[in-house]
N, C-alpha and C positions, 0 to 999 in steps of 0.2 A: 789113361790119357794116351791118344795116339802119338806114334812118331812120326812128327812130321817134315823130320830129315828123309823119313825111307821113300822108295821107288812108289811103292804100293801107294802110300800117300798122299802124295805129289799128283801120281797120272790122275786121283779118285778127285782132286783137291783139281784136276786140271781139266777133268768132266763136267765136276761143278762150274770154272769159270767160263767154258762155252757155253753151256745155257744159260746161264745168267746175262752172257754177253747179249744173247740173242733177244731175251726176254727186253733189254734193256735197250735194243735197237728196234723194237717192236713198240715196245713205249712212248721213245723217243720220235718214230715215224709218225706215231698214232698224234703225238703232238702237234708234231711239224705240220701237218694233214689238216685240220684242226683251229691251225691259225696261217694258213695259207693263203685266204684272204687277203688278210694283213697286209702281206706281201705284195700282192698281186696289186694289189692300189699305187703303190710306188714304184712297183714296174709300170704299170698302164698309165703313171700320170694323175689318176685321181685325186692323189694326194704330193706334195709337194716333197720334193727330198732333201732333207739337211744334212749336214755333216755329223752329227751325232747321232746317225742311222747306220753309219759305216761300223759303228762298235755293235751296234743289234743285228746286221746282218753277217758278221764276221765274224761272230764267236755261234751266230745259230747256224751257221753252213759251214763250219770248219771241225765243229761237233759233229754233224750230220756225216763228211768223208771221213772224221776217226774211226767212227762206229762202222762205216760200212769198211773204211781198211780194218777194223778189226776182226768184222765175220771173215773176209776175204781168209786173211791169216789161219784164222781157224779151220774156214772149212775147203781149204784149197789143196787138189789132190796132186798139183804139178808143183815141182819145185820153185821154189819165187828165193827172191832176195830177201829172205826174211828182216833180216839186219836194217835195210833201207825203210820197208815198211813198218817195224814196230817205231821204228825214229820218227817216221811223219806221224804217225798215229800219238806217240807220245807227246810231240809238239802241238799237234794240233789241237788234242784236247788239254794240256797245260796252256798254249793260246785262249782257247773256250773258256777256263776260269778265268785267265785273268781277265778277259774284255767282260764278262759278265761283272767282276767288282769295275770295269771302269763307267760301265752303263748307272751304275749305282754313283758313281761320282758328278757324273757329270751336272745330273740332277741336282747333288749338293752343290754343285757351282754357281748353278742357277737359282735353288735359293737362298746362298749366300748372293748375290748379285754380284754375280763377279767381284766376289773381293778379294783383291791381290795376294793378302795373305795366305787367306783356305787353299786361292788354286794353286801355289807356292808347295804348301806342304802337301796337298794330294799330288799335284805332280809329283815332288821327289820319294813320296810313297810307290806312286806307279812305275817310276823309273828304276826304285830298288826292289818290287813285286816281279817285273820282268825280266830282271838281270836275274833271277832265280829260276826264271819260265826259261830262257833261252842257255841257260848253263852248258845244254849240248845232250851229249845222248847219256844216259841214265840207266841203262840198260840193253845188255845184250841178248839176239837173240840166232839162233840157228836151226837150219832143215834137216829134217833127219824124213828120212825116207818110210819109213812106217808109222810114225807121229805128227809128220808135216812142221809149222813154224812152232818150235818150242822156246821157253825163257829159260836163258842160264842163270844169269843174274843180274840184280840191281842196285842202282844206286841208293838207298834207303832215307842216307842223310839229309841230303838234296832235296828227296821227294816230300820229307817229311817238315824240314823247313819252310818247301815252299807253300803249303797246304797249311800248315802253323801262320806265315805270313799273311794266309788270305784270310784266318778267320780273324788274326788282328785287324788288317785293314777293313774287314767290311766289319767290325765293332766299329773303328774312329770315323767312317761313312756315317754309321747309324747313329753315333753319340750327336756328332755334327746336325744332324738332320733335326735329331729332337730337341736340340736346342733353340735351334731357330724355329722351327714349325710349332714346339707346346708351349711357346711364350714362359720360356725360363725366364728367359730377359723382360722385365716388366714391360719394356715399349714396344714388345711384338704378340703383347696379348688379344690385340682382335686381328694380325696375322694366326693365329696358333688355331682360333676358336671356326676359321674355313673349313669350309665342305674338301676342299682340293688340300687344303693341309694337315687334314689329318688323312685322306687317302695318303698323300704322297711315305708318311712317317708310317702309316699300319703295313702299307706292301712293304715299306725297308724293313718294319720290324718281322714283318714274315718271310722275306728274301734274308735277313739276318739269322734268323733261328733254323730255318732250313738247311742253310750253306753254313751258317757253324755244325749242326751234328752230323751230315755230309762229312763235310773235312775232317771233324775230329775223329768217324768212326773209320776217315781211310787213314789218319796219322797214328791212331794206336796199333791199326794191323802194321803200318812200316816199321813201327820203334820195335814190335813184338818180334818180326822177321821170323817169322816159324817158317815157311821156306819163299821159294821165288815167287810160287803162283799167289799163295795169302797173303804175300807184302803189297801186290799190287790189285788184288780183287775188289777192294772197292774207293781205288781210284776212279776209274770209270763213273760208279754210281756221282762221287761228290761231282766230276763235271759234269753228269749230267743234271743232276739236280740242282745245278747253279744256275746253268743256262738255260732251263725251262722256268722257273723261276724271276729271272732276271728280263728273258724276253717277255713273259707276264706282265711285270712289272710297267717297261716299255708301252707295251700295246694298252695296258688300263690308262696309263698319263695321254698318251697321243690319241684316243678314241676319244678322251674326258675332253681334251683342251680343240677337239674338231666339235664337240656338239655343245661345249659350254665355256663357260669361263675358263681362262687361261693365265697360271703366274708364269712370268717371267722374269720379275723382277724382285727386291726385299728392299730392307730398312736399311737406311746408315744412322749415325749416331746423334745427328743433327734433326732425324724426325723422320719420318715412313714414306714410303714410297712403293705402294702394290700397284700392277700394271695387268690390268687382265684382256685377254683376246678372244671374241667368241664369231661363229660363223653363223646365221640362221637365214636357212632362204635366201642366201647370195647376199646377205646384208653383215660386211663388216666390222666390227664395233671395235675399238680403241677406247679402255676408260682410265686411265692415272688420276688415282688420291693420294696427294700430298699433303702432310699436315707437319708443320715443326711448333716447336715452343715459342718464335715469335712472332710469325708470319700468319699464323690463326689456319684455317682448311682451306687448300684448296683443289677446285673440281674442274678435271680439263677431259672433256669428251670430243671424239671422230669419229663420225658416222661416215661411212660410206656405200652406197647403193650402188650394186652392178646391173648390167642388165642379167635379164634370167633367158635358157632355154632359147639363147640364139636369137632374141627377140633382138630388135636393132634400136628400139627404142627404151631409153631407162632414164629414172632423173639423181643428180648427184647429189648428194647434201653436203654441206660439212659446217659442222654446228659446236660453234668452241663456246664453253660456258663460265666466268672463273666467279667466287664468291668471296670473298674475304669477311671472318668473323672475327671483331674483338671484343672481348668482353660480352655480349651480346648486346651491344650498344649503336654499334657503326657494320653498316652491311654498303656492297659497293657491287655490284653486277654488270656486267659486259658481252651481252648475246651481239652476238654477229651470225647471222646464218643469209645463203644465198642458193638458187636454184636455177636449173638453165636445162630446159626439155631439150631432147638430143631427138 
């Protein structure tokens, strides 16, 4: 078994982590590349921007400068600050985990329907996830003239806390999600049995198994601590593999919900309430099914027609429909539609 206290070790051990590093921002380019598109829609307008795009654009481009601060580091032949640079790089990609677990929450928010309590406990999850991201610097590091930016040392506990923290939290993401989505609960069993619901629970469960053995296989090298370079070698990979993963994630729901049905909404305890939104050919569509235990089903549809392709001419619909069933005895109907050529 090597000594992986000695010099010999360490430099072979530190050869290793620049091409890896490289290999891993060659990757992460090829990704970035890849789904650049994406991007390009919400710069240009194509697509509309929400605030829950700021945790997908923020943890994919703050990954993006760790990685290139950390070739810099590597392969830079004039003296730099090293100290200053490994701290952003550190921050940035312990940033990048965490906004990729909060891209995963958010979606639980939405389908819990905003329920006060879920976003109660994932907030104070995400505020004690980050008070572990933000801790400060973790590690030091220094230029040496023949070597360039080398690691003295790290913080191990910290690091390994924090990385232990994230694969808790994206388990209590993933339990949440399946509960509501596989209709544990007997009254969310034709929620559970969706096209859009069981996508949303198969990517958390593969954003889950991915970024648990990511994380697990960077927190066993920190507990092991066999020297600086193999405490933190595959830190790097679990951020990256969160955040390729979690932008994934992202771009499958917002591609699904621009060319088909859209959840936004869930059940409360009083009876279901799915809310889907779909776009086709500039047309649209608003549908809420409501059903409780006394009130029997009912069906509230919004159509709306734009004009198309700059045309100046379009016609609007808006066609509300409600039906009340009891028993299957008493039915009661109320169409109201109207139309006005522009």
């Amino acid at each position: 078994m090597p000594d992986w206290k000695s010099m010999a070790e360490v430099q072979k051990d530190a050869d290793v982590f620049s091409k890896f590093m490289h290999a891993l921002l060659g990757l992460y380019i090829y990704e970035w590349f890849l789904s650049l598109g994406f991007d390009w829609d919400f710069i240009s307008g194509r697509k509309k921007f929400r605030w829950p795009m700021i945790f997908y654009f923020g943890g994919r481009y703050l990954l993006l400068f760790a990685m290139i601060g950390i070739i810099v580091a590597l392969d830079t032949t004039s003296e730099i600050n090293c100290q200053a640079l490994y701290t952003f790089n550190q921050l940035a990609g312990n940033a990048a985990l965490g906004l990729a677990s909060i891209n995963l929450s958010i979606r639980t928010m939405a389908v819990w329907s905003q329920n006060r309590y879920i976003i109660g406990i994932l907030v104070l999850i995400i505020m004690g996830h980050w008070s572990l991201i933000l801790q400060g610097v973790l590690l030091s590091a220094v230029w040496d003239p023949t070597k360039g930016c080398i690691i003295l040392t790290t913080n191990n506990k910290i690091l390994a806390t924090t990385f232990i923290y994230s694969m808790c939290f994206d388990l209590v993401v993933l339990v949440l999600n399946a509960y509501k989505l596989l209709g544990i609960n007997s009254k969310n069993q034709g929620f559970g049995a969706s096209r859009i619901a069981k996508m949303i629970f198969e990517d958390g469960l593969i954003f889950f198994i991915i970024a648990f053995l990511a994380n697990l296989l960077a927190t066993v090298f920190m507990v092991l601590n066999l020297n600086q370079i193999m405490s933190v070698i595959f830190n790097v990979p679990a951020c990256v593999a969160s955040t390729i993963v979690a932008g994934r994630v992202v771009r499958r729901l917002t591609n699904f919900t621009n060319q088909g049905p859209e959840i936004y909404g869930g059940s409360t305890s009083q009876g279901g309430n799915i809310n889907f939104r779909s776009n086709t050919r500039g047309i649209n569509t608003i549908a809420s099914f409501k059903s409780g235990p006394q009130t029997g089903v009912h069906v509230q549809m919004e159509t709306f027609t734009q004009a198309e392709l700059g045309h100046e001419r379009g016609l609007d619909y808006e066609t509300k429909s409600r039906r009340t069933l009891r028993d299957g005895s008493e039915t009661d109907g109320d169409i109201e539609s109207k139309g006005s050529p522009i």
